[in-house]
C-alpha beads as a LAMMPS data file, in Angstrom:
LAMMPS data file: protein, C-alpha beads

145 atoms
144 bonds

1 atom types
1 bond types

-500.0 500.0 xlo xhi
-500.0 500.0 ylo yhi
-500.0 500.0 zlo zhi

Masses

1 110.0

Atoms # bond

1 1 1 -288.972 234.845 -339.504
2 1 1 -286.650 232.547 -338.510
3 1 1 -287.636 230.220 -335.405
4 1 1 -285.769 231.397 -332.732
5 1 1 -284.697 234.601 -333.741
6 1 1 -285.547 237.952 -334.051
7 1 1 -284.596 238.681 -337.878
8 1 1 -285.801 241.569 -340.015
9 1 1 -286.277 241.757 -343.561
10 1 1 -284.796 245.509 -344.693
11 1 1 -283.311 246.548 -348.179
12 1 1 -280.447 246.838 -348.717
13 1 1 -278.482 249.652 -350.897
14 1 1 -275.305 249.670 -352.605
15 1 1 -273.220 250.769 -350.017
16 1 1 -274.095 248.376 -347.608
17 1 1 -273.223 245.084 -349.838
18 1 1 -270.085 243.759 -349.593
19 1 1 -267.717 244.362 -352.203
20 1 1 -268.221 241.168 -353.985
21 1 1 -271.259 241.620 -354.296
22 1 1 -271.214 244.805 -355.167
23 1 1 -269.408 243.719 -358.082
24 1 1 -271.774 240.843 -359.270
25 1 1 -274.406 243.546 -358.940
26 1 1 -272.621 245.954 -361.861
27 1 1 -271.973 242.991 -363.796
28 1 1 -275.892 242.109 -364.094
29 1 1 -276.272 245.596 -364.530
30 1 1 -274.349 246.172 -367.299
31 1 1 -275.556 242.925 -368.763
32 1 1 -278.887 243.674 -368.772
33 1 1 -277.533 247.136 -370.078
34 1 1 -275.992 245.494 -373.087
35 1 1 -279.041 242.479 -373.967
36 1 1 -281.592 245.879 -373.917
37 1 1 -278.956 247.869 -376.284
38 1 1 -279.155 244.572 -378.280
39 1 1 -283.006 244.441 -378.704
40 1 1 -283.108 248.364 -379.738
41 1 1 -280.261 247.623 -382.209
42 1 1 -282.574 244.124 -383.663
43 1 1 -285.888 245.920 -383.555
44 1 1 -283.985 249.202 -385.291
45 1 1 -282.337 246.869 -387.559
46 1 1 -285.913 245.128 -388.880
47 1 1 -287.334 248.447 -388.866
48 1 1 -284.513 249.652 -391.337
49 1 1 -285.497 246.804 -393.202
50 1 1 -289.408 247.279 -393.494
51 1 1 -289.046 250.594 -394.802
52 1 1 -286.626 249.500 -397.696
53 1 1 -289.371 247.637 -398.966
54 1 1 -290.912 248.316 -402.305
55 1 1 -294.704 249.561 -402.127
56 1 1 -297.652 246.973 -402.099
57 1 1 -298.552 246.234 -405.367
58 1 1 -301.988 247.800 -406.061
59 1 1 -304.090 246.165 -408.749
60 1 1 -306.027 248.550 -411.100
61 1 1 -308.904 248.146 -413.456
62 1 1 -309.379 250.248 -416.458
63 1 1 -312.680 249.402 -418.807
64 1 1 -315.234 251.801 -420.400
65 1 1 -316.676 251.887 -424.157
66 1 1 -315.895 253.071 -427.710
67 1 1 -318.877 254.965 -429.244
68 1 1 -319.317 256.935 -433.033
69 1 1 -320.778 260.503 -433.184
70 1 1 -324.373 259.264 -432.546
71 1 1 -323.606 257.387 -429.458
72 1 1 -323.612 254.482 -430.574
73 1 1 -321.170 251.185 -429.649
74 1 1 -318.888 250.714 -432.129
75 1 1 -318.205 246.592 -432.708
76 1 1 -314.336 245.636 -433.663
77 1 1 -312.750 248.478 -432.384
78 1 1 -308.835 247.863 -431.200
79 1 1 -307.991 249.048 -427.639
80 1 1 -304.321 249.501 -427.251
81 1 1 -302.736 249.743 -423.257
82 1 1 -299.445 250.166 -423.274
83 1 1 -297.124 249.396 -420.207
84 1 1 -294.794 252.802 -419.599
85 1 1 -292.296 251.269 -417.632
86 1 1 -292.055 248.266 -419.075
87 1 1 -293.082 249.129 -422.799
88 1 1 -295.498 246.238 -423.034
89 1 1 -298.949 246.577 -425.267
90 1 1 -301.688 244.620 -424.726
91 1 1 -304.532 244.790 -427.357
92 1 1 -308.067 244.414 -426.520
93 1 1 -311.268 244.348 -429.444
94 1 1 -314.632 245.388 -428.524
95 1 1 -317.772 243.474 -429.073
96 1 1 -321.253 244.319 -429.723
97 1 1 -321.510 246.821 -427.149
98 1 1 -318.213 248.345 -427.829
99 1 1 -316.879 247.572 -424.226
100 1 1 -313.065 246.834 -423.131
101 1 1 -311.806 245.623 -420.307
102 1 1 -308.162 245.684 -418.605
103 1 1 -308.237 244.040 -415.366
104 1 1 -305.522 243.062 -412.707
105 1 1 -303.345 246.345 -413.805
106 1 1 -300.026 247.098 -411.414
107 1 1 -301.498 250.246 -409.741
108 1 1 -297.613 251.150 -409.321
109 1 1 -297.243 251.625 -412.768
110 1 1 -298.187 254.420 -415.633
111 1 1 -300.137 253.345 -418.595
112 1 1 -301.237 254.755 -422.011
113 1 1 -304.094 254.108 -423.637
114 1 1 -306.020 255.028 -426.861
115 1 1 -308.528 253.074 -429.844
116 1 1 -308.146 252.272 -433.931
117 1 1 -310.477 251.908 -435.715
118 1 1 -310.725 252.019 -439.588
119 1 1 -307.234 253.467 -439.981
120 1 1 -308.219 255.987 -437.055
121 1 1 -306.549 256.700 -434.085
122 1 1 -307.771 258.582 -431.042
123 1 1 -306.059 260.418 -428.930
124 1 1 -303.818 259.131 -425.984
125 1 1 -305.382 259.568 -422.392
126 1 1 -302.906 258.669 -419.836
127 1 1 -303.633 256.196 -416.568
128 1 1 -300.735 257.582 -414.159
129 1 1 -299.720 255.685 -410.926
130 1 1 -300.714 258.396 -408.474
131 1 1 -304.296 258.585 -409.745
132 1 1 -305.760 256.494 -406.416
133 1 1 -308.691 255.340 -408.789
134 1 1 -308.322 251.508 -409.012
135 1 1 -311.402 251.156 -411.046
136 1 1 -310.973 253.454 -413.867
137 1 1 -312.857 254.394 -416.844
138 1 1 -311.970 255.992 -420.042
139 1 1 -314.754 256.140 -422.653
140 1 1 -314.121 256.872 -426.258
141 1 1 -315.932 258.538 -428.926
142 1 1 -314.671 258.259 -432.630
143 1 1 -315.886 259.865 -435.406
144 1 1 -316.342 258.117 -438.349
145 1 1 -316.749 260.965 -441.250

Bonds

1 1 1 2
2 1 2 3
3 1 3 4
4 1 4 5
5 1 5 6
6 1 6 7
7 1 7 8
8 1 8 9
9 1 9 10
10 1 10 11
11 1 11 12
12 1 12 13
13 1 13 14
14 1 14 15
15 1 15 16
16 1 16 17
17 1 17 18
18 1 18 19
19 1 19 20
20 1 20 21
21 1 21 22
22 1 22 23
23 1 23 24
24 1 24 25
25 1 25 26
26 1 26 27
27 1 27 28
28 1 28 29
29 1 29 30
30 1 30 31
31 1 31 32
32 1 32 33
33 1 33 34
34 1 34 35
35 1 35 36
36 1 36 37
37 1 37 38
38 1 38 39
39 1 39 40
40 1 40 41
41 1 41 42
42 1 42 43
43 1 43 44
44 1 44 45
45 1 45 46
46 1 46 47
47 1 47 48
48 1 48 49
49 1 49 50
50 1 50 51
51 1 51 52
52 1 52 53
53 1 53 54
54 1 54 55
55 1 55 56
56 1 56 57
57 1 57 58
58 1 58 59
59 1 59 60
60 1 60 61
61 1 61 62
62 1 62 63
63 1 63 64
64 1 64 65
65 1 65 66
66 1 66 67
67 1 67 68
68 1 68 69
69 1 69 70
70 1 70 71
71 1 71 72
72 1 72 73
73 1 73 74
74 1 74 75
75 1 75 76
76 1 76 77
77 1 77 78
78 1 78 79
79 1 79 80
80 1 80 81
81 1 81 82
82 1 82 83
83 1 83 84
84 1 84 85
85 1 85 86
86 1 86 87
87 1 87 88
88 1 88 89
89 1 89 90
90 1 90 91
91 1 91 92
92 1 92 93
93 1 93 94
94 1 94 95
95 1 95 96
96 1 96 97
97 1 97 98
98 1 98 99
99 1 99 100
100 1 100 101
101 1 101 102
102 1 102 103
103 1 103 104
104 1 104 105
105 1 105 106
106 1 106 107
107 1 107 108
108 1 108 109
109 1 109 110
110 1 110 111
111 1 111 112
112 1 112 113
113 1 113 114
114 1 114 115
115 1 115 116
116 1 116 117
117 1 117 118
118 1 118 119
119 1 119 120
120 1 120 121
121 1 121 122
122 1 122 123
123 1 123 124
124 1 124 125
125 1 125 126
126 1 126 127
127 1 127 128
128 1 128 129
129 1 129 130
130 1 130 131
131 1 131 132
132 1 132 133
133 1 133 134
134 1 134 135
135 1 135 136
136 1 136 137
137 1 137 138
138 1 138 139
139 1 139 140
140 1 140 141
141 1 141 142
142 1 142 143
143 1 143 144
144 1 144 145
């Protein structure tokens, strides 16, 4: 309050501003109207954006061992992995234990694997990219009579 006078505080609507005022009020409105359209168009916008995005790449591991009839590791065996999209082939030779190992595999990506060994092949067991295993193994057994 005002010293001296008797003045009251009291909203005020629409109709009761004058009409300048009444104009600066639709102006703000229809500001505010257009900065909010604005945001929803940016935040649609990087939304559009995060969706176009390619998948995460997922990294895969694929190991397991090469064994003859008797169960036994077999030592010098070649492990072929070949890339499907990208027609790649990476070779990997067992050991003493007859163990391979593929690591840091695009888990986007189908693969093909299979073993030689003495002039032998085995079959092909595919790796495909909606198998959710990211540690995968494929053991092999080759017979060698």
């Amino acid at each position: 309050m005002l010293a001296g006078t008797d003045a009251v505080r009291t909203r005020t609507s629409m109709s009761n501003l004058a009409p300048r005022s009444r104009r600066r009020c639709k102006l703000r409105s229809r500001a505010a109207i257009r900065t909010l359209a604005a945001v929803i168009f940016v935040a649609l916008e990087a939304h559009a954006q995060v969706a176009s995005l390619p998948p995460p790449i997922t990294l895969r591991t694929l190991h397991g061992q090469i064994t003859d009839g008797g169960h036994e590791p077999i030592r010098g065996a070649v492990v072929q992995l070949r890339n499907d999209s990208s027609e790649t082939l990476v070779t990997y030779i067992t050991g003493n234990n007859g163990r391979y190992r593929f690591q840091r595999l695009d888990g986007n990506t189908d693969y093909e694997v299979w073993v030689m060994f003495r002039g032998r092949r085995s079959r092909s067991r595919s790796i495909s990219k909606f198998d959710s295993h990211m540690d995968k193994v494929i053991n092999f057994r080759i017979s060698l009579y």
